[in-house]
C-alpha positions in Angstrom: 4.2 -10.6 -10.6 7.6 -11.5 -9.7 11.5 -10.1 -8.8 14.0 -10.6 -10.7 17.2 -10.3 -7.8 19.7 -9.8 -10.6 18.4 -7.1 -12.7 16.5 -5.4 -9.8 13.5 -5.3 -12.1 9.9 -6.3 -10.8 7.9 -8.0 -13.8 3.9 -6.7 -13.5 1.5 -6.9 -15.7 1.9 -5.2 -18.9 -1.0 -2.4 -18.0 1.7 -1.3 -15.6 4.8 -1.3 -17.2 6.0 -4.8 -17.7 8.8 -4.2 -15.9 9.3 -1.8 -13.1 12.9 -1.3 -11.7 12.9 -1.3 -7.6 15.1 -0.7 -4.4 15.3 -3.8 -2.6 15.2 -3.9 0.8 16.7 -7.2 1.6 16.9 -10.6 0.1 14.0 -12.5 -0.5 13.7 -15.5 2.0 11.4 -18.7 1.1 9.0 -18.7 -1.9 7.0 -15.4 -3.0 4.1 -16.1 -3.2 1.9 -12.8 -3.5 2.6 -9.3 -4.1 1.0 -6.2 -4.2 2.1 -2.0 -5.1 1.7 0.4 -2.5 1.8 4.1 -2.9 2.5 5.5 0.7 2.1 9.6 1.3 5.9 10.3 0.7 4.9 9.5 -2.9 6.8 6.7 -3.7 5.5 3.2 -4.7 6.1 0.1 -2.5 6.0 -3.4 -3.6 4.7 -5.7 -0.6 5.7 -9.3 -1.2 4.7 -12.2 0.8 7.0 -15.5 1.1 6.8 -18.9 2.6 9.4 -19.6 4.3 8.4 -23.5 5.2 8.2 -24.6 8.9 9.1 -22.7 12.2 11.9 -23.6 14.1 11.7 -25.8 17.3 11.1 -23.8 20.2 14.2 -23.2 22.1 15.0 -23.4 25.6 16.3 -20.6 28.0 15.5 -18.1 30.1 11.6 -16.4 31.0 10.9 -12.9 31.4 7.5 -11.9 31.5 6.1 -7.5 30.1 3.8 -5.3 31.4 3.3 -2.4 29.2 2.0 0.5 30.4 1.8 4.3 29.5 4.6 5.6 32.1 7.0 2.6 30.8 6.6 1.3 26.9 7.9 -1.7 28.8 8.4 -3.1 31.8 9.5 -6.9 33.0 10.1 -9.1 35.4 14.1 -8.4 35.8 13.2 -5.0 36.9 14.1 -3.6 33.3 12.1 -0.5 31.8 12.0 0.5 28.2 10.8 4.2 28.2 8.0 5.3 25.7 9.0 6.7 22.4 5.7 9.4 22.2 6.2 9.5 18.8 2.6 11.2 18.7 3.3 13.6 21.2 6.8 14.8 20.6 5.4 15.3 16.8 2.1 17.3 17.9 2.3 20.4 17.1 4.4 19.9 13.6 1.3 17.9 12.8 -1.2 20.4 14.3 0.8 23.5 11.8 0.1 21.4 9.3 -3.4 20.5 9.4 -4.1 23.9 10.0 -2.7 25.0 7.0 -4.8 22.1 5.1 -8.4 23.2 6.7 -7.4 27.2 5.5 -7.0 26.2 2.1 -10.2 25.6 -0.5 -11.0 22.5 -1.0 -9.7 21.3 -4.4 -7.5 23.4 -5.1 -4.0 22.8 -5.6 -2.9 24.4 -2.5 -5.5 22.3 -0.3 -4.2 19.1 -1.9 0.0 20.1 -1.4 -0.7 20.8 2.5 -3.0 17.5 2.8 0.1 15.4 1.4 2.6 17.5 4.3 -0.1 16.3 6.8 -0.3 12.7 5.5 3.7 12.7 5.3 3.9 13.8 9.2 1.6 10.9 9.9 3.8 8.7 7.9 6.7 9.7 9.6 4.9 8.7 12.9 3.7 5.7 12.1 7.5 4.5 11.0 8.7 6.1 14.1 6.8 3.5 16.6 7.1 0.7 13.8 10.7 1.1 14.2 10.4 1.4 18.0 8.6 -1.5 18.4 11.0 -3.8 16.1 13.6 -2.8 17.9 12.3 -3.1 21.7 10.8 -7.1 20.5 14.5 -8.0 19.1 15.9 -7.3 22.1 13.4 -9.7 24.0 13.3 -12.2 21.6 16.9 -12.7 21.4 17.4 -12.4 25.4 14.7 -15.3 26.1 12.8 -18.1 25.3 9.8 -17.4 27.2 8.1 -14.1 27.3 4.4 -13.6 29.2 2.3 -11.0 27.7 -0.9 -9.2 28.7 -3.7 -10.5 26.6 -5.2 -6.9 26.7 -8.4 -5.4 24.8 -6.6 -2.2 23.6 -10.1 -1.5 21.4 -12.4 -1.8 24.4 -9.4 0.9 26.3 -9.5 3.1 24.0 -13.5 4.2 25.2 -11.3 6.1 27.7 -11.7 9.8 26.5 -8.9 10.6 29.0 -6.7 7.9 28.3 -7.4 7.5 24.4 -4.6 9.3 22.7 -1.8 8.0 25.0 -3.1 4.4 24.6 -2.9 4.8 21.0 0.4 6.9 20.8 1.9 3.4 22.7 0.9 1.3 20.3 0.6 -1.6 22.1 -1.1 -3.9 20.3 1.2 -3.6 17.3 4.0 -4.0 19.8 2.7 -7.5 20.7 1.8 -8.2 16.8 5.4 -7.8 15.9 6.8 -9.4 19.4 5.0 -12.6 18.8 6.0 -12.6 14.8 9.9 -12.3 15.5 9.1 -15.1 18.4 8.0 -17.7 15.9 11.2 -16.9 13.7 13.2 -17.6 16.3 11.7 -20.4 18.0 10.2 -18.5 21.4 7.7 -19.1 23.2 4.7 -16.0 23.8 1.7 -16.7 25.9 -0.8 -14.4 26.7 -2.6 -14.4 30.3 -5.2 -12.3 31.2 -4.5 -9.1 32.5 -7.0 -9.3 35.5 -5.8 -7.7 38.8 -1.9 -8.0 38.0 -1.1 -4.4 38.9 -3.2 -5.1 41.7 -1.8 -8.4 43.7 1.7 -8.5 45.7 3.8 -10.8 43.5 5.4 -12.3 47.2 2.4 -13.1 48.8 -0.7 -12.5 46.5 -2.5 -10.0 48.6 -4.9 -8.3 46.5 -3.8 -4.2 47.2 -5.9 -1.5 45.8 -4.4 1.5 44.5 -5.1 4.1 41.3 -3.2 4.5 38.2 -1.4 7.5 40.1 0.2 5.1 42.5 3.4 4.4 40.6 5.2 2.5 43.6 3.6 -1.1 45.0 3.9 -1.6 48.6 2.2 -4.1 50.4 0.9 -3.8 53.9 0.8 -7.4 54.3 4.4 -8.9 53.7 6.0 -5.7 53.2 7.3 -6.4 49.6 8.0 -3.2 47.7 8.5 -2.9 44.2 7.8 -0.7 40.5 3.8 -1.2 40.2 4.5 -2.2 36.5 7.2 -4.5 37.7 5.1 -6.3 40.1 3.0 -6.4 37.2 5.6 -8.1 35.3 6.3 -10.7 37.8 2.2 -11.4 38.2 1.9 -11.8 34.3 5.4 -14.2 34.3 3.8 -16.2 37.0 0.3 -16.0 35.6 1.5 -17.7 32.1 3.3 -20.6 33.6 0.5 -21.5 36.2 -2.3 -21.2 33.5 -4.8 -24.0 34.1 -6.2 -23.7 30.5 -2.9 -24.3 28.6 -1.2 -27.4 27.8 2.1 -27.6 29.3 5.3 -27.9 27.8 8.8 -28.0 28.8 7.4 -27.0 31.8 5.9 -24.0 30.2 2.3 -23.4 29.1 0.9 -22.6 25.9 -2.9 -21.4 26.7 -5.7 -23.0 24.4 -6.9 -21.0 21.4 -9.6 -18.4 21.3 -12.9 -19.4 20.1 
């Protein structure tokens, strides 16, 4: 299975066609080397093709920023920046809800019960693109604007146990957020390090007192020094900090790149 740029036609085995003609997205970059069809619930067939594209760049030097995300903010960082969450899920709710409605009232089957499935699967779709897109967007920005970005290494499946918190958590998407953050990093020769997310919403980035407060407690103010700040930007600042003092990493360029996960 291969592209033909020119012609625009896709050869496949015969059993499919021989030759299928496609839409290309964009140029291919590197060597395909696999591909695979796709048939998505807007009904139209997607070819997937992997390429390697040889070496990463060097990593460059520049500025550090370090994220917090959270569920108030998509984003928020050390500068004092937010990036404000799309609820993709949320804002789409009850078109969705209509729709499944309409799919559990029809007989299972049937034509009808089949044609208001595909609606539901289509507003799903449309979702899922929505915080794709989001999240493409949001890591550009970042990895264009530094060379160093500190993330939360965060156990979103172990989060999502929280029946209160579940469908917010998984509305943000985080973990795809930091799936696509770190693959634009590596294309553009940035550094991402991931620290743990232990008591960073919780200690004063000035003076590391450890002050308690709930997840309704938006502002951080510490009794100690008297720094005030965003929680999720203190947060920001901790995680920043965090991934450039790490202990377990090896350090380069004066940054740290933590050891790998058993």
């Amino acid at each position: 299975m291969f592209l033909n740029s020119e012609t625009k036609r896709l050869h496949v085995p015969k059993k499919l066609g021989a030759r299928l003609k496609v839409k290309q997205h964009r140029p291919l970059e590197g060597t395909p080397k696999t591909a695979h069809l796709v048939l998505r619930a807007d009904e139209h067939w997607y070819v997937l093709i992997v390429c390697d594209i040889g070496q990463a760049p060097p990593k460059r030097k520049g500025e550090a920023v370090g994220i917090d995300v959270g569920l108030t903010h998509f984003v928020a960082d050390s500068e004092g920046k937010n990036v404000e969450s799309p609820r993709c899920f949320k804002k789409a709710q009850n078109k969705l809800r209509r729709a499944q409605r309409k799919s559990a009232r029809r007989k299972k089957g049937s034509h009808r019960h089949r044609k208001a499935s595909k609606q539901a699967a289509r507003q799903h779709l449309k979702i899922a693109r929505q915080r794709k897109d989001h999240a493409h967007k949001t890591a550009r920005r970042y990895v264009d604007a530094y060379a160093f970005i500190a993330v939360e290494d965060l156990r979103v499946q172990n989060m999502l146990k929280n029946r209160h918190l579940a469908r917010a958590i998984a509305d943000a998407s985080w973990s795809a957020f930091k799936n696509i953050l770190a693959l634009k990093a590596e294309e553009a020769g940035v550094r991402v390090v991931e620290v743990s997310p232990r008591m960073t919403s919780q200690r004063c980035f000035r003076c590391e007192e450890i002050v308690r407060k709930s997840l309704s407690v938006r502002r951080h103010v510490c009794p100690q020094c008297g720094y005030a700040s965003d929680r999720d930007t203190n947060a920001a600042k901790n995680i920043l900090q965090a991934a450039r003092m790490e202990p377990s990493g090896d350090k380069v360029d004066g940054c740290v790149v933590p050891s790998p996960r058993s």
